[in-house]
N, C-alpha and C positions, 0 to 999 in steps of 0.2 A: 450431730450428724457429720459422715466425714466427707469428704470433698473428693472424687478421682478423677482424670478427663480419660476422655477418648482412648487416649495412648494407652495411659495403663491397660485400659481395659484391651487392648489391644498385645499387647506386649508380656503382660503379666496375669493373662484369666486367672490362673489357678488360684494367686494370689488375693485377688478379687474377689471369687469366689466363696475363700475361705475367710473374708474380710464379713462378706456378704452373710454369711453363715452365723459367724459369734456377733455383728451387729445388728441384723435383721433390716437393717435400712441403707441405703447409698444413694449419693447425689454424683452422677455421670455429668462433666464439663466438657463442651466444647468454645475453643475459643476463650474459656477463662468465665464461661455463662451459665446456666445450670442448663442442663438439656433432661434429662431422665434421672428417671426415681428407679430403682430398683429396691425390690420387697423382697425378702425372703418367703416361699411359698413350699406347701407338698401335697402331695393329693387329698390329703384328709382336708384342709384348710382352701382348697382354690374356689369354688362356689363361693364361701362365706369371705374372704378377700377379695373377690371381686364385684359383688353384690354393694360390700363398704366401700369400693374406692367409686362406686356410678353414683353410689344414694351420693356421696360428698360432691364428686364432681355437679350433679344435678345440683344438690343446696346453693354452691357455689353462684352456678350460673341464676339462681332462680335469686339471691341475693345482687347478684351486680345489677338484674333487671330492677330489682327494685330499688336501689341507688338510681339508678340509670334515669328510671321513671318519677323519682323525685326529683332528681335535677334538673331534668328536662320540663318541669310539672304537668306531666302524662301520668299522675296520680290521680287528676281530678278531673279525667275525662267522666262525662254523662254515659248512660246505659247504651244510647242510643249511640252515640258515639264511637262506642266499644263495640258494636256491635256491626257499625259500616266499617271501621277499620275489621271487623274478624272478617265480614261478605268479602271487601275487597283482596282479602289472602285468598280465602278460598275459590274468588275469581279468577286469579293471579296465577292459582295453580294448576284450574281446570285447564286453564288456556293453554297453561305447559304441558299438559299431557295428550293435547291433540293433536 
């Protein structure tokens, strides 16, 4: 995967673009950091790309909780348990909404 920052993309779209096109993938740097992914996309394909990048993003997240929750060992919380921590969210947000 190749690497462009900011500037180019500032300086040289077209170039970018057409980088963008025969690579299909780009890593955008700011700073010398990675900031954005650009995908190549077109109307036929943007539902099914973007359906793939929530479902990953979700795994993702739904993986660190359970890292998270082993390290923490908030694995082996009881039903009950699990269950005054879920009341007290949904306490937490009624209250927010009044």
């Amino acid at each position: 995967m190749n690497f462009y920052t900011v500037r180019d993309l500032r300086t040289h779209p077209k170039q970018i673009w057409e980088k963008l096109a025969i690579e299909r993938e780009l890593i955008i740097t700011i700073n010398g950091k990675p900031s954005a992914l650009m995908i190549d996309i077109n109307d036929e394909n943007i539902e099914e790309v973007l359906a793939s990048f929530r479902q990953s993003r979700t795994m993702r997240a739904v993986n660190k909780l359970r890292i998270n929750a082993v390290k923490n060992k908030l694995d082996t919380l009881s039903m009950e348990e699990i269950n005054a921590e879920i009341n007290a969210v949904r306490q937490k947000k009624g209250s927010q909404n009044d």
